[in-house]
Each structure stands twice: as structure tokens, then as C-alpha cells.
Biopython code that builds the backbone (N, CA, C, O; Angstrom):
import numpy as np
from Bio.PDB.StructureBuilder import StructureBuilder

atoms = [
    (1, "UNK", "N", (46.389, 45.451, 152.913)),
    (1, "UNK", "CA", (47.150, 44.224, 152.779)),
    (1, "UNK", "C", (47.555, 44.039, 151.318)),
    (1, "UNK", "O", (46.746, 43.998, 150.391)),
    (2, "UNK", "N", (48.636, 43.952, 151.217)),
    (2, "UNK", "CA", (49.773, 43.597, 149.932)),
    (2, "UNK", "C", (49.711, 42.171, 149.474)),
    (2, "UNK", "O", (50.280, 41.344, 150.187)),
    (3, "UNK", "N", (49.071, 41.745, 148.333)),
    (3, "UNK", "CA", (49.409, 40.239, 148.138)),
    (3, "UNK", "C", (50.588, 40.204, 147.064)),
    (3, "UNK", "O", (50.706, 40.880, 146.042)),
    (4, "UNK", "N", (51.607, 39.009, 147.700)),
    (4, "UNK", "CA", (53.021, 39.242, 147.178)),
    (4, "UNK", "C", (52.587, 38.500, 145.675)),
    (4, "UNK", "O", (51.568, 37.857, 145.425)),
    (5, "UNK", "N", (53.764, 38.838, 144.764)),
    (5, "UNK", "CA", (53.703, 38.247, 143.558)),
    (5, "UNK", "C", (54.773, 37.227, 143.421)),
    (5, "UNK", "O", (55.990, 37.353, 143.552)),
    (6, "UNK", "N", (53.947, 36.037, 143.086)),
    (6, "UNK", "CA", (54.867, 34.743, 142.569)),
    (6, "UNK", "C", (55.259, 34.810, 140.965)),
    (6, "UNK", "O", (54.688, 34.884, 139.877)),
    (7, "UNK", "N", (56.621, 34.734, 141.519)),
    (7, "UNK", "CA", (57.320, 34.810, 139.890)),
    (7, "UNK", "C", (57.758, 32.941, 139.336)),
    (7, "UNK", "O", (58.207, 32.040, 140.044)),
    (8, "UNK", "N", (57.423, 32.916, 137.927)),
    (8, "UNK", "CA", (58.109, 31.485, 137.369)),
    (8, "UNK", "C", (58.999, 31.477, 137.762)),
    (8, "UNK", "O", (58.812, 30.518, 138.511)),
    (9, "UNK", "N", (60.216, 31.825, 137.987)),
    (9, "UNK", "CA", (61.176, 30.966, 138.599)),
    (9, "UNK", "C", (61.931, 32.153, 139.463)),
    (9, "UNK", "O", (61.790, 33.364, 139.297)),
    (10, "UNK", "N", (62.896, 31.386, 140.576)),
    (10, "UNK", "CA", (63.498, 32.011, 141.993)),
    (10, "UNK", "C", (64.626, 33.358, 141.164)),
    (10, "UNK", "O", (65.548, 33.202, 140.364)),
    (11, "UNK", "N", (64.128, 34.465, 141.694)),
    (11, "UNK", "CA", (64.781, 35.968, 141.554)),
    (11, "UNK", "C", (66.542, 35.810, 141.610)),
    (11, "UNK", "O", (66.993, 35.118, 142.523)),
    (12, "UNK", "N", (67.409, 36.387, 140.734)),
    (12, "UNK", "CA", (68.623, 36.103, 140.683)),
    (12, "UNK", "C", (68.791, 37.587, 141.920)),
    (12, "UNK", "O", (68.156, 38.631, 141.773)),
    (13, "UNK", "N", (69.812, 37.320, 143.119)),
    (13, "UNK", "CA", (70.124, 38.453, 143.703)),
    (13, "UNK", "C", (71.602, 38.677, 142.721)),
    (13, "UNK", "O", (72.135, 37.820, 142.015)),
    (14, "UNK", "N", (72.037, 40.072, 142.932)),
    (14, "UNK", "CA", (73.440, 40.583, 142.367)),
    (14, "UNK", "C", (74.517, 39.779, 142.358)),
    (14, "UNK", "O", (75.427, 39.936, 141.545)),
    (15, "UNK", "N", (74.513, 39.094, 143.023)),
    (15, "UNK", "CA", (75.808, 38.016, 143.223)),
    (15, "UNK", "C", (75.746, 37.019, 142.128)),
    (15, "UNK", "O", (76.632, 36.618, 141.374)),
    (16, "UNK", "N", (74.354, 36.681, 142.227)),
    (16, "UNK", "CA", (73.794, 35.435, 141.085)),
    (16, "UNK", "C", (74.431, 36.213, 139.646)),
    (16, "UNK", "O", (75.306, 35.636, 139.001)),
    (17, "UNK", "N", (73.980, 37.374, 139.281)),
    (17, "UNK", "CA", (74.055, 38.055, 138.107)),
    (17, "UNK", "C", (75.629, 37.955, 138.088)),
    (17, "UNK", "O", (76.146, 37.448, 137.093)),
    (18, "UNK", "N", (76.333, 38.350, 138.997)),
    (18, "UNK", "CA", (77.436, 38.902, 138.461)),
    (18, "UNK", "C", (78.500, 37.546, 138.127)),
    (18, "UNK", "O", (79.307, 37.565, 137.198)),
    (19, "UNK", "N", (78.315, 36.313, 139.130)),
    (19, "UNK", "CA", (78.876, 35.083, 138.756)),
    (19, "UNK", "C", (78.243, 34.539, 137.392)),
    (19, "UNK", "O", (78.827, 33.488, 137.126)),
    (20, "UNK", "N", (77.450, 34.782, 136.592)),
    (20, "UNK", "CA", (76.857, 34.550, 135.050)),
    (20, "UNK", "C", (77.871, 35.538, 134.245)),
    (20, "UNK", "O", (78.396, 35.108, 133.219)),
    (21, "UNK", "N", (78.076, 36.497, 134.574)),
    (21, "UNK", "CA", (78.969, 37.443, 133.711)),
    (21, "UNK", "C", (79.757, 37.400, 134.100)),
    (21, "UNK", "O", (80.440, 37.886, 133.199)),
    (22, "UNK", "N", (80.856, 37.034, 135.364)),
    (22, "UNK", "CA", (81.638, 37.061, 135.919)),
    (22, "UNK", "C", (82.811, 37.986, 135.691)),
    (22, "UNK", "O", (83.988, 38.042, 135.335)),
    (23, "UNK", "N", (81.864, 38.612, 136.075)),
    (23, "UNK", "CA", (81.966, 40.453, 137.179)),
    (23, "UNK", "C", (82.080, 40.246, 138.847)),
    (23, "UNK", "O", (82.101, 39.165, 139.436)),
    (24, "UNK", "N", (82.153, 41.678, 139.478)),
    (24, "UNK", "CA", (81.811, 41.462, 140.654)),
    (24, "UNK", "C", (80.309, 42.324, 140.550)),
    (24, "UNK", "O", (79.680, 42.753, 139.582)),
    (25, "UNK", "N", (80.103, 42.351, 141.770)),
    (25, "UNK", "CA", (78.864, 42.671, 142.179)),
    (25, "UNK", "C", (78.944, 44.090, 141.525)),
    (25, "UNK", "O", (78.436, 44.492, 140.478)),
    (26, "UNK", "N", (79.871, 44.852, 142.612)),
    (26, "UNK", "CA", (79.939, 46.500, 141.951)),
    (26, "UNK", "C", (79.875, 46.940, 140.433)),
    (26, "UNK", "O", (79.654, 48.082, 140.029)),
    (27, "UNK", "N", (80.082, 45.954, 139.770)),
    (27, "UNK", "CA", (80.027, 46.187, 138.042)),
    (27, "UNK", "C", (78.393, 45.954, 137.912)),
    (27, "UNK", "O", (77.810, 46.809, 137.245)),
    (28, "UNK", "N", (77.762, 45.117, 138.358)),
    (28, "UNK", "CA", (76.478, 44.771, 138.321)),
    (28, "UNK", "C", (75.845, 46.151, 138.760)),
    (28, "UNK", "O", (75.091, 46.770, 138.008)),
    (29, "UNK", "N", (76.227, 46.640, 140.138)),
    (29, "UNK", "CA", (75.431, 47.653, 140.204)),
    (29, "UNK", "C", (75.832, 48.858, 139.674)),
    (29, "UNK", "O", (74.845, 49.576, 139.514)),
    (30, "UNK", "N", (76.979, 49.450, 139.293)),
    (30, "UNK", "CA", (77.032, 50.316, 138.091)),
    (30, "UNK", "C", (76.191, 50.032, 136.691)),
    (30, "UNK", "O", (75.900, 50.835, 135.804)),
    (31, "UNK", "N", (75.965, 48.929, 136.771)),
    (31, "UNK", "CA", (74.998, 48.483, 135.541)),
    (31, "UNK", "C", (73.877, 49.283, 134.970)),
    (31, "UNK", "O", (73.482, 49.880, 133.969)),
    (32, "UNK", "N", (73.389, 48.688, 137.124)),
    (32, "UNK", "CA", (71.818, 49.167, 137.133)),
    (32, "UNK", "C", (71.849, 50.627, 137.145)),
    (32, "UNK", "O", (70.956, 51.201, 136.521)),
    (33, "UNK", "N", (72.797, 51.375, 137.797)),
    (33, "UNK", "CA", (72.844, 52.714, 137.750)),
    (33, "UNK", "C", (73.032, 53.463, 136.593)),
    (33, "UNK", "O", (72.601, 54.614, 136.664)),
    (34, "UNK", "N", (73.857, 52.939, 134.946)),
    (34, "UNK", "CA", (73.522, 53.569, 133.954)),
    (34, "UNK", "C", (72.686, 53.082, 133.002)),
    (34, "UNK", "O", (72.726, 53.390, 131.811)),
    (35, "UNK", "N", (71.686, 52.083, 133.677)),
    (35, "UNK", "CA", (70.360, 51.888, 133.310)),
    (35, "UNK", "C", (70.733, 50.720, 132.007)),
    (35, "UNK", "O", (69.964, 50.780, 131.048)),
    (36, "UNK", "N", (71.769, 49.763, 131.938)),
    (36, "UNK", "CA", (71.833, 48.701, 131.289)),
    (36, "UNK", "C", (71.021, 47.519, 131.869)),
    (36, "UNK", "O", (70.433, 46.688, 131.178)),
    (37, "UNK", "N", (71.057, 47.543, 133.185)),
    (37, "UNK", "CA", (70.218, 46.436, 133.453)),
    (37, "UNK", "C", (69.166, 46.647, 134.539)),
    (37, "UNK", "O", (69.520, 47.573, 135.269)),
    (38, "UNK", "N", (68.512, 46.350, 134.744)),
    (38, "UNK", "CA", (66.660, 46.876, 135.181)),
    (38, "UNK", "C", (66.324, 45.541, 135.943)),
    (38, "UNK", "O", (66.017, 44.518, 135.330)),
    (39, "UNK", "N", (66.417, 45.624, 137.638)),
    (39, "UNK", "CA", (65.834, 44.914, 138.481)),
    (39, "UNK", "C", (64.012, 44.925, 138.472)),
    (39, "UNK", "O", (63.324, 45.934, 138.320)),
    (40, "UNK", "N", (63.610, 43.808, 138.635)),
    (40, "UNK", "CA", (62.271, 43.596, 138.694)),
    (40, "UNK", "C", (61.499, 43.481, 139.938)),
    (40, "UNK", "O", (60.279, 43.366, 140.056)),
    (41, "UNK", "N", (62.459, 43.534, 140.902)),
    (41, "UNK", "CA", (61.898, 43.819, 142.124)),
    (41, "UNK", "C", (63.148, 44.669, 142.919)),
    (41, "UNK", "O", (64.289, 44.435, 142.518)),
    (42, "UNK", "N", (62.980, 45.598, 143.976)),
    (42, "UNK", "CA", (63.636, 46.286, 144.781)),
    (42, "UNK", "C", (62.582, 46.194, 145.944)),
    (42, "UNK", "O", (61.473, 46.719, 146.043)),
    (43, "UNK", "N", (63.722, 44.821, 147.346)),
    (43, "UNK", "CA", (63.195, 44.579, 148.565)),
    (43, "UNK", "C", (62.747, 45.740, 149.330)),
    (43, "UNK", "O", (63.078, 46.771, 148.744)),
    (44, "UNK", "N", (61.906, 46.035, 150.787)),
    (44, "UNK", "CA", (62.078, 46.839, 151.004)),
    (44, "UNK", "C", (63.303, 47.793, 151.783)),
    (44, "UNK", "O", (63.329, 48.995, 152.045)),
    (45, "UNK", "N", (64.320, 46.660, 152.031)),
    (45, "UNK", "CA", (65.633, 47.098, 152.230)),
    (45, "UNK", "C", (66.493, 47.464, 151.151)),
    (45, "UNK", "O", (67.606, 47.885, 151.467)),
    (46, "UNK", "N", (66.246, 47.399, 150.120)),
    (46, "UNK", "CA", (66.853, 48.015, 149.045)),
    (46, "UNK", "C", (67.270, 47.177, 148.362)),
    (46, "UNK", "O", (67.823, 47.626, 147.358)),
    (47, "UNK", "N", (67.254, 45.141, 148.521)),
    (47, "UNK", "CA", (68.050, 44.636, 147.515)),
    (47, "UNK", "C", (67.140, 44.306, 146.491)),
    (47, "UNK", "O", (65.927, 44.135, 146.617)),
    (48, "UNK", "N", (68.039, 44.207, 145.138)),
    (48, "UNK", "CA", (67.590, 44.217, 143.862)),
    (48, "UNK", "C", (67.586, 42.749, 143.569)),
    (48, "UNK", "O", (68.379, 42.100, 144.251)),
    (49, "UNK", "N", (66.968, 42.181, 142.827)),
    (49, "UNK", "CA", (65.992, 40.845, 142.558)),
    (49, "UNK", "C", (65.960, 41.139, 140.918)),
    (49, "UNK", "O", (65.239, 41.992, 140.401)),
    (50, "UNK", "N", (66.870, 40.279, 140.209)),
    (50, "UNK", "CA", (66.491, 39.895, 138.911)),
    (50, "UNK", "C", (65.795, 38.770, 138.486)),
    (50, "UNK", "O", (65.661, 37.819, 139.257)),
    (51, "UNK", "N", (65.218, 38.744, 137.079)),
    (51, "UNK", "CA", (64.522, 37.736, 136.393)),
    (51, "UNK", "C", (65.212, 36.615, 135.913)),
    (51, "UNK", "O", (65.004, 36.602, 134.700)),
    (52, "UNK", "N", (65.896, 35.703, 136.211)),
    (52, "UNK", "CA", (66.875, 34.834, 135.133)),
    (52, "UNK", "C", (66.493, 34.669, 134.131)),
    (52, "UNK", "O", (67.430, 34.111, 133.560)),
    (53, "UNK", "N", (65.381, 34.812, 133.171)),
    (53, "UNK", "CA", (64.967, 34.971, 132.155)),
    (53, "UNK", "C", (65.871, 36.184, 131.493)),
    (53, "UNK", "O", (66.343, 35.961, 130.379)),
    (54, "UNK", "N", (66.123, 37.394, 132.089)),
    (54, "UNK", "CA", (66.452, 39.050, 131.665)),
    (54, "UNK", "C", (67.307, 38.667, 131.282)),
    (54, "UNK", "O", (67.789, 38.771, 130.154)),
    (55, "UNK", "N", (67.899, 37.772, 132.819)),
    (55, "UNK", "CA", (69.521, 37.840, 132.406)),
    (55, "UNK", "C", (70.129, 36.926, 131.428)),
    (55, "UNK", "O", (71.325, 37.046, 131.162)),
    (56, "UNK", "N", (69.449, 36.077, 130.905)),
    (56, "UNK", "CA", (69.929, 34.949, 129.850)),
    (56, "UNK", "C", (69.638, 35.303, 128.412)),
    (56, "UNK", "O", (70.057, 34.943, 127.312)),
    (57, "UNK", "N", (68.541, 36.353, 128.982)),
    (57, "UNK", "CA", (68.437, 37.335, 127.427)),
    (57, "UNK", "C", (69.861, 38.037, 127.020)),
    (57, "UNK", "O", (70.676, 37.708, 126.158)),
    (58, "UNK", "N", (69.865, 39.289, 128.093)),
    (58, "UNK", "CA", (71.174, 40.003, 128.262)),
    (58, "UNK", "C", (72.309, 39.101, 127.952)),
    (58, "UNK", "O", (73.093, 39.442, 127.067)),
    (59, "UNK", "N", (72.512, 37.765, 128.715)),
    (59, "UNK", "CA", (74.066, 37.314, 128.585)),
    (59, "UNK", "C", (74.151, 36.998, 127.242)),
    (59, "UNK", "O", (75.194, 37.465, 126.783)),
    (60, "UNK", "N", (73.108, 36.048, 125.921)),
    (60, "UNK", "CA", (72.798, 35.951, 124.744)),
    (60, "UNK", "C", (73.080, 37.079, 124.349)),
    (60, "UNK", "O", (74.173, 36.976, 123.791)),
    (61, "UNK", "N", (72.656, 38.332, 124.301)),
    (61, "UNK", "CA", (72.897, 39.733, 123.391)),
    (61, "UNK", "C", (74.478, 40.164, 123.640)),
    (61, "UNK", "O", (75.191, 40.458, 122.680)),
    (62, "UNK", "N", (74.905, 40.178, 124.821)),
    (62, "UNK", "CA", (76.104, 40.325, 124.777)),
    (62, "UNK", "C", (77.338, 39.343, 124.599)),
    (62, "UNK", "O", (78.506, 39.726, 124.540)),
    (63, "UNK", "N", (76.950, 38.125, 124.527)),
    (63, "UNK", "CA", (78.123, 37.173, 123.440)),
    (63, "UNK", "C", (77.797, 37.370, 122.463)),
    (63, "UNK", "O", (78.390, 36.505, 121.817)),
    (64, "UNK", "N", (77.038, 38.114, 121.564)),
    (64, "UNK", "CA", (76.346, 38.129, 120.218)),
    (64, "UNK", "C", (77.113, 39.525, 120.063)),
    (64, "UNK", "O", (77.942, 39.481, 119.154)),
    (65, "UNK", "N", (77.041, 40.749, 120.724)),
    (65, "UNK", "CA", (78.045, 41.374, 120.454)),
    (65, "UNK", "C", (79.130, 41.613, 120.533)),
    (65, "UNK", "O", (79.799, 42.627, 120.337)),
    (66, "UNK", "N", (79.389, 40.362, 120.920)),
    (66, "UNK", "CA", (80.961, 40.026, 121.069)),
    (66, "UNK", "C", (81.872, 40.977, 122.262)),
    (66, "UNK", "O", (83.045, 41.309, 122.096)),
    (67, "UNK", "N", (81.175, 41.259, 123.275)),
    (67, "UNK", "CA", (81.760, 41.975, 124.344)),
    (67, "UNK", "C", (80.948, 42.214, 125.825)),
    (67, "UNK", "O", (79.761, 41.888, 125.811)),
    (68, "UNK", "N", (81.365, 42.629, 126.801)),
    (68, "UNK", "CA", (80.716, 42.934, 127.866)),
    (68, "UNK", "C", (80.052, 44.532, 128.062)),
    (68, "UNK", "O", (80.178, 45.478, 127.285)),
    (69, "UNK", "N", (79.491, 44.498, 129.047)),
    (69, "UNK", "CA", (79.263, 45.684, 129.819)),
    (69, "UNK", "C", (79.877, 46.514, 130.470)),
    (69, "UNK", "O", (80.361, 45.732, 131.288)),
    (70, "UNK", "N", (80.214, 47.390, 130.740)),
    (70, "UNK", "CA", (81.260, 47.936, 132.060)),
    (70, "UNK", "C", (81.174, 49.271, 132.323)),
    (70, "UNK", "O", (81.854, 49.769, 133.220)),
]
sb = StructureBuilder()
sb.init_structure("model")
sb.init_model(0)
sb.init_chain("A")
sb.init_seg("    ")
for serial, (resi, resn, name, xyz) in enumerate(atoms, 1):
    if name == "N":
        sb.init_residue(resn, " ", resi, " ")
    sb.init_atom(name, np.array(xyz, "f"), 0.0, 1.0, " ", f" {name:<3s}", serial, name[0])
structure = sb.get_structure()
């Protein structure tokens, strides 16, 4: 038996992420695929679960460098 882990606050799914950067989803997951951005959970159906913490880090570093991801 697996005891689940409670996180401080509710997991951003891809959609969440990509309306903060406002991207679509598919840019989000090219993201994760050249390893710019790093899900903290993967369901066991495969969806990816971010930290809103990560991502408010990330969105801060990238208005700071004055550009996006892609």
C-alpha cells in the first residue's frame, strides 16, 4: 500500500502552465521534453502535475530574461 503525498498547494495540470505563459499546451510539453521544465508528479496515466511554486519561479526568471521558452 502506497500512501499518497499531500502537496502545499493544488498541482498546476499543462493547461494551467501554459495559460501563465500563454502558450499552448504543445509548447509546454516540448518544454518538458527538452528538459526546461520538470513535472513533479507523472499520473499513472501519464498526466504531468506541476508545482505552482516552479512555475512562478520559472515565469519570474523568464521576464527577467526578457524572453520566453520555445
Amino acid at each position: 500500500m502506497s500512501i499518497p503525498h499531500t502537496w502545499p498547494s493544488p498541482l498546476l495540470r499543462p493547461g494551467d502552465v501554459a495559460e501563465t505563459f500563454g502558450v499552448t499546451t504543445s509548447t509546454v510539453n516540448a518544454w518538458v521534453r527538452r528538459g526546461h521544465l520538470a513535472p513533479v508528479l507523472v499520473t499513472p496515466d501519464g498526466h504531468r502535475r506541476f508545482l505552482p511554486d516552479h512555475i512562478q519561479d520559472l515565469l519570474a526568471t523568464t521576464h527577467q530574461d526578457g524572453g520566453g521558452q520555445s
